[in-house]
C-alpha atoms as an extended CHARMM CRD file, in Angstrom:
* protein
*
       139  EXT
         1         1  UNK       CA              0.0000000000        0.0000000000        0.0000000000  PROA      1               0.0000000000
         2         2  UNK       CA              1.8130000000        3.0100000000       -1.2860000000  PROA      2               0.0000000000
         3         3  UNK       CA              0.6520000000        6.7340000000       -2.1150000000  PROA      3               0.0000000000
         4         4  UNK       CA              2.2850000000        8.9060000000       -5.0420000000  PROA      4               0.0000000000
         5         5  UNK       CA              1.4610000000       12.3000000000       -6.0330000000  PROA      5               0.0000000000
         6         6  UNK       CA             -0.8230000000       12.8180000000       -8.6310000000  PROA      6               0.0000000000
         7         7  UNK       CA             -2.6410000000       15.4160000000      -10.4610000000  PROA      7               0.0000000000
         8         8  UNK       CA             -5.6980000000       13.5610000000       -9.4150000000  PROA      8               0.0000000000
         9         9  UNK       CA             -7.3750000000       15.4850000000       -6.1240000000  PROA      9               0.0000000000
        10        10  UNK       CA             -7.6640000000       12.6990000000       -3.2180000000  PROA      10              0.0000000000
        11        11  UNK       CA            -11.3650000000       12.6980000000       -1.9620000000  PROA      11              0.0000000000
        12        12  UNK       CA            -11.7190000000       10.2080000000        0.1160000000  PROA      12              0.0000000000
        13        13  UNK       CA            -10.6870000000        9.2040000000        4.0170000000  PROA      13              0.0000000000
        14        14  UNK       CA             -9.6780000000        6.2440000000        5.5610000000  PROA      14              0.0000000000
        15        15  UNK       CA            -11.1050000000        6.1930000000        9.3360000000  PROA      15              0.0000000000
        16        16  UNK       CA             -9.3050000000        3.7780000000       11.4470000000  PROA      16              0.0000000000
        17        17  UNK       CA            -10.0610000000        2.9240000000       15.4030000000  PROA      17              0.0000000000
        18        18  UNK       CA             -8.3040000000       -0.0760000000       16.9370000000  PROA      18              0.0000000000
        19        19  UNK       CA             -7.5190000000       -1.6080000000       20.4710000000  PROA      19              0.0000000000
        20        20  UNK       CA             -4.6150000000        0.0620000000       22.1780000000  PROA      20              0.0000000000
        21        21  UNK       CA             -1.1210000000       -1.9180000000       21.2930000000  PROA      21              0.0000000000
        22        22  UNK       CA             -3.1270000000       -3.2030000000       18.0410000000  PROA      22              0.0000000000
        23        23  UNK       CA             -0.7190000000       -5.4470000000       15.5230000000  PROA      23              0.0000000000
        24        24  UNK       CA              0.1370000000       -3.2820000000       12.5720000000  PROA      24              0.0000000000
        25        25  UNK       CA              0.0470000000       -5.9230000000       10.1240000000  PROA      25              0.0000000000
        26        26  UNK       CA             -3.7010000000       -6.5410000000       11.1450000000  PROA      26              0.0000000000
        27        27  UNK       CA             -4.9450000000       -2.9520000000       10.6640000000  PROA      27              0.0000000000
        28        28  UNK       CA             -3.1820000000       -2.4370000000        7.8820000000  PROA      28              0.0000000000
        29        29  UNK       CA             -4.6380000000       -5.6390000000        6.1910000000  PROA      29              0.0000000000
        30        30  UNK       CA             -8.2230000000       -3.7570000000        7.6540000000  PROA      30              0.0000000000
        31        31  UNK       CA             -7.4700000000       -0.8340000000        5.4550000000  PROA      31              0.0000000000
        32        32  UNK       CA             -6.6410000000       -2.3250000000        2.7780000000  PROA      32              0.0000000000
        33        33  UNK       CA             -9.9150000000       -4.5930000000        2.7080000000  PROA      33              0.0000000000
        34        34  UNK       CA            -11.6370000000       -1.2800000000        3.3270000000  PROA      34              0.0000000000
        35        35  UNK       CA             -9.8130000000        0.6000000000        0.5270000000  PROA      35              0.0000000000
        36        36  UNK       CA            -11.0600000000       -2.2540000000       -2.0690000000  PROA      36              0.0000000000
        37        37  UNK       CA            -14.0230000000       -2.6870000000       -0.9390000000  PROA      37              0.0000000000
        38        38  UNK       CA            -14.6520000000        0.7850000000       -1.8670000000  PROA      38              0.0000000000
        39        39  UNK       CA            -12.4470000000        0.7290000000       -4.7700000000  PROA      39              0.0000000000
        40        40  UNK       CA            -10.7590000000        3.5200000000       -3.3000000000  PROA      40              0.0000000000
        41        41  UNK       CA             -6.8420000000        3.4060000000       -4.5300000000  PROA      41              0.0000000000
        42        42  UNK       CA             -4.1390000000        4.3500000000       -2.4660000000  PROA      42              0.0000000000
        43        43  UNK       CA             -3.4370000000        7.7220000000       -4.1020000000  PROA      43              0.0000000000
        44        44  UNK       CA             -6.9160000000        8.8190000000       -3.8320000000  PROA      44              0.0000000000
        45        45  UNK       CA             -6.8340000000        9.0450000000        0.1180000000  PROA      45              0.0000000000
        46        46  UNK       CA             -6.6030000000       12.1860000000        1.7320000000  PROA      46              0.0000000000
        47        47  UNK       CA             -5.6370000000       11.6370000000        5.2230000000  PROA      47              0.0000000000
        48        48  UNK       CA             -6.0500000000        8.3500000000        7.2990000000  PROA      48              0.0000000000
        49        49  UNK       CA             -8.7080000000       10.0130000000       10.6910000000  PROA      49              0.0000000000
        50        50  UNK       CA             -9.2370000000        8.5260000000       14.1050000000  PROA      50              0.0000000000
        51        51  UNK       CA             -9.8980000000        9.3300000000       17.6980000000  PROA      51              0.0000000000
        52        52  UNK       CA             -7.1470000000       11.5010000000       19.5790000000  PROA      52              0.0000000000
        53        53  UNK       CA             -6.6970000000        8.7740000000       22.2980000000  PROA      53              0.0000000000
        54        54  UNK       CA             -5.1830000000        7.3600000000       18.9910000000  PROA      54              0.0000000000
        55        55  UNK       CA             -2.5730000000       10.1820000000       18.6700000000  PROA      55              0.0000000000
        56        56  UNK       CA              0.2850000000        7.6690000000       19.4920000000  PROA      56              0.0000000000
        57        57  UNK       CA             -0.8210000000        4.3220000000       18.2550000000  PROA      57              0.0000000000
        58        58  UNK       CA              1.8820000000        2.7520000000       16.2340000000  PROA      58              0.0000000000
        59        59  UNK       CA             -0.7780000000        0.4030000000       14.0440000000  PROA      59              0.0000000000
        60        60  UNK       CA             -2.3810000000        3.6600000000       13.1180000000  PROA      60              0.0000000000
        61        61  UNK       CA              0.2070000000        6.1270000000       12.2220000000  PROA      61              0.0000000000
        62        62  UNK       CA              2.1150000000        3.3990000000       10.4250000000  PROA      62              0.0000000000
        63        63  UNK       CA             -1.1190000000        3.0590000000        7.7270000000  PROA      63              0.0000000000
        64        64  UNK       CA             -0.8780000000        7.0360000000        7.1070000000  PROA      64              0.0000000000
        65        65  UNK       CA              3.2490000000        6.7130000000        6.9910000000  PROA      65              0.0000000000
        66        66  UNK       CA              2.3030000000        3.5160000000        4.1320000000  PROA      66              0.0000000000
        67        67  UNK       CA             -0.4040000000        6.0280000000        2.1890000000  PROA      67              0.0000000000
        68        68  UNK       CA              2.0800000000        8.8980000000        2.4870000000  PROA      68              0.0000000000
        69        69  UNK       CA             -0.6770000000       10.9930000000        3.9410000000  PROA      69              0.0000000000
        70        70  UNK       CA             -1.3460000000       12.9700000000        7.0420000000  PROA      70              0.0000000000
        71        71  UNK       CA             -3.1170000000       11.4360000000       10.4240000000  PROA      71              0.0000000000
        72        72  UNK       CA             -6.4230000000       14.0110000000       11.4290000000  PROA      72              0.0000000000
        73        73  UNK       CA             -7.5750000000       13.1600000000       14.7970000000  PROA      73              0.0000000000
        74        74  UNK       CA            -10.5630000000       14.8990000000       16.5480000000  PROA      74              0.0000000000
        75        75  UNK       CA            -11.8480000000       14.4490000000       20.7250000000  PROA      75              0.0000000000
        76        76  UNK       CA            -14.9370000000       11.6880000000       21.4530000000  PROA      76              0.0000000000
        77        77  UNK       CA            -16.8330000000       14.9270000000       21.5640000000  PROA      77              0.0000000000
        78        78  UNK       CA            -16.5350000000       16.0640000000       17.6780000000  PROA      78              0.0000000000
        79        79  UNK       CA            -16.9330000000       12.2220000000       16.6970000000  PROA      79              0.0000000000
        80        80  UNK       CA            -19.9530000000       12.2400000000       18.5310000000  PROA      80              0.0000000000
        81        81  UNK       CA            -21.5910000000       14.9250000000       17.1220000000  PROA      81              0.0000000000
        82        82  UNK       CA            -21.4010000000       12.8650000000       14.0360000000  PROA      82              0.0000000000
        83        83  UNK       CA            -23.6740000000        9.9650000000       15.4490000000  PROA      83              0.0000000000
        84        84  UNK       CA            -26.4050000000       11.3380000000       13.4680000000  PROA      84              0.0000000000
        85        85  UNK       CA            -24.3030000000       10.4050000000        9.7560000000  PROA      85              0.0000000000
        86        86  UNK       CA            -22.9770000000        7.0670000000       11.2270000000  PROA      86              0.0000000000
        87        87  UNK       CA            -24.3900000000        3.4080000000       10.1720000000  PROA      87              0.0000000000
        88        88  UNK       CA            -23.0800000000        1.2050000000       13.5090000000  PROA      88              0.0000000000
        89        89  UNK       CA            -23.8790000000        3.2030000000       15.9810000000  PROA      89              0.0000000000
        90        90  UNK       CA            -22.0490000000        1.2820000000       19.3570000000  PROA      90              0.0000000000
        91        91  UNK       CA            -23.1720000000        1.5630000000       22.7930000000  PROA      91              0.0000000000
        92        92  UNK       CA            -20.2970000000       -0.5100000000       23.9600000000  PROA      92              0.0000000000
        93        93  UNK       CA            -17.5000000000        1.9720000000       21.8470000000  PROA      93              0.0000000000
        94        94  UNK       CA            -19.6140000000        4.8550000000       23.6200000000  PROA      94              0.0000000000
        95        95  UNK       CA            -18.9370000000        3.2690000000       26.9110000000  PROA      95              0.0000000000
        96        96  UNK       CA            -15.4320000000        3.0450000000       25.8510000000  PROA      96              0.0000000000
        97        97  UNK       CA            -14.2080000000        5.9600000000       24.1920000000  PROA      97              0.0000000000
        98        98  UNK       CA            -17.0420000000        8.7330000000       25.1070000000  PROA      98              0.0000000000
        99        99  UNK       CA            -18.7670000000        8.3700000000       21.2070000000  PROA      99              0.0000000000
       100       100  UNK       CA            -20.6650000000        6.0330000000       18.9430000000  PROA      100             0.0000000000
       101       101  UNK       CA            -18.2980000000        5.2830000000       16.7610000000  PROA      101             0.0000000000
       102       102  UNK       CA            -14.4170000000        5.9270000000       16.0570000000  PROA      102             0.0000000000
       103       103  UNK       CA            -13.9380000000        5.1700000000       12.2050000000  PROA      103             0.0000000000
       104       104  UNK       CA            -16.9530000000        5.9470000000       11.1560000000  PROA      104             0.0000000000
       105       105  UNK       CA            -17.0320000000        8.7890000000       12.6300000000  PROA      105             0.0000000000
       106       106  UNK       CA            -13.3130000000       10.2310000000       11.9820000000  PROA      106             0.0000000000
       107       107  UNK       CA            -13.9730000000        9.4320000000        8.1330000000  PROA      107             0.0000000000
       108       108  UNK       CA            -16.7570000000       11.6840000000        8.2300000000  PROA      108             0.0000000000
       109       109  UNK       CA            -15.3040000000       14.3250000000       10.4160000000  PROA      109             0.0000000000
       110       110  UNK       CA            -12.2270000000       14.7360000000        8.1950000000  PROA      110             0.0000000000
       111       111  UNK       CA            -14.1910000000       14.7780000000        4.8570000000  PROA      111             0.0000000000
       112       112  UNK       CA            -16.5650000000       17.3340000000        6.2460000000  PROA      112             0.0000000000
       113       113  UNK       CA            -20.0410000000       18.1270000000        6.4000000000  PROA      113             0.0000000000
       114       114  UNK       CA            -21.5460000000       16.8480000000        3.1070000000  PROA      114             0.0000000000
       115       115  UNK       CA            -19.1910000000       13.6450000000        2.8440000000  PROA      115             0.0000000000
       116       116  UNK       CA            -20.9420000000       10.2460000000        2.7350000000  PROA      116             0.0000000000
       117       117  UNK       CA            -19.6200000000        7.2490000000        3.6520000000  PROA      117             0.0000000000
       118       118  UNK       CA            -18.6300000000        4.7930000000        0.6360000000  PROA      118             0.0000000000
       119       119  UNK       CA            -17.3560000000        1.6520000000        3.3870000000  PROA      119             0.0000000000
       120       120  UNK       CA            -19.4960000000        1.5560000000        6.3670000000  PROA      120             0.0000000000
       121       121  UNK       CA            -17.3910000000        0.1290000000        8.9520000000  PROA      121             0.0000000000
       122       122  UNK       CA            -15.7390000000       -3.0070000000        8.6800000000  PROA      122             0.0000000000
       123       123  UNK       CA            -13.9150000000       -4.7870000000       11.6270000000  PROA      123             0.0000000000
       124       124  UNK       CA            -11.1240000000       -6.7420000000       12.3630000000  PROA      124             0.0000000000
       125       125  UNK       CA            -10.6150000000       -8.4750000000       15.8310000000  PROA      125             0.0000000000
       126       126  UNK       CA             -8.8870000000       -5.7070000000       17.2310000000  PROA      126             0.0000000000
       127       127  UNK       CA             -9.7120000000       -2.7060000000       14.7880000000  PROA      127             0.0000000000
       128       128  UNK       CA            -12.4380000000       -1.1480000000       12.4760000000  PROA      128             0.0000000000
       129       129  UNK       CA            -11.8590000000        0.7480000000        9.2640000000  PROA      129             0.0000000000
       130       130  UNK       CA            -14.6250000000        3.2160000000        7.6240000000  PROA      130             0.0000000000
       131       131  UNK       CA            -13.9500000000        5.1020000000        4.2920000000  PROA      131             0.0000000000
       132       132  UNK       CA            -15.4710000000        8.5920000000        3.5390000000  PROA      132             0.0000000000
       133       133  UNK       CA            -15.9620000000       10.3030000000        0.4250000000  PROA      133             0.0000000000
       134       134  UNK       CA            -15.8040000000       14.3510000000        0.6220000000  PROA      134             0.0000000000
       135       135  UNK       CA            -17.6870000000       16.5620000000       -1.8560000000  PROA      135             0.0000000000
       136       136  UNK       CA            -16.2140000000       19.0810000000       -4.1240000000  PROA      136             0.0000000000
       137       137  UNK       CA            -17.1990000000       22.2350000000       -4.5990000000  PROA      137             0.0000000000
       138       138  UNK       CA            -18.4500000000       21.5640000000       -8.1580000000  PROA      138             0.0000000000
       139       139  UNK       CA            -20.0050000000       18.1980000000       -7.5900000000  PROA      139             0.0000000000
């Protein structure tokens, strides 16, 4: 999984949550399954989003370091305000982590207001991956 430059504008974000000391290989296997099951290449994503309890999760950062993109992370608070967009809402993850949903969520967070999500999440034993798809101006 490896992200180039391209003259192509990246619309979409990769939301990732995971359990804390999560094995890299198995969220980055997530991704990928999420990435193709949206048909979402590499060098169309954005940023790779999560919760910022995540700031310093190895399994995480290591995905954005493989897409060559940047890491957005946003407070339980901001995810939860995006319950309303979300398809799996969790009571458990909201007993966890303070919001319904962590990639889910983040995807839709980072890709704004009138992004829809293209891969509802997907999980992983110890992770979950969601992909978001943000809306141009002239769309």
């Amino acid at each position: 999984m490896t992200g180039s430059s391209t003259d192509r504008a990246r619309l979409y974000i990769l939301g990732l949550g995971c359990e804390r000391g999560a094995d890299a290989v198995e969220v980055s296997a997530l991704a990928r399954r999420a990435l193709e099951d949206g048909a979402v290449g590499a060098d169309d994503v954005a940023a790779v989003a999560s919760i910022d309890s995540r700031t310093e999760e190895r399994a995480i950062l290591a995905v954005a370091e493989e897409l060559g993109v940047t890491m957005r992370f946003f407070t339980a608070a901001r995810l939860e305000e995006e319950t309303p967009r979300i398809k799996n809402p969790s009571a458990i993850v909201f007993a966890r982590v303070g919001c319904h949903g962590v990639a889910e969520s983040a995807a839709l967070a980072a890709a704004g207001a009138e992004a829809a999500l293209v891969v509802p999440k997907i999980k992983s034993a110890h992770a979950t991956a969601a992909v978001a798809r943000m809306l141009l101006q002239k769309e």
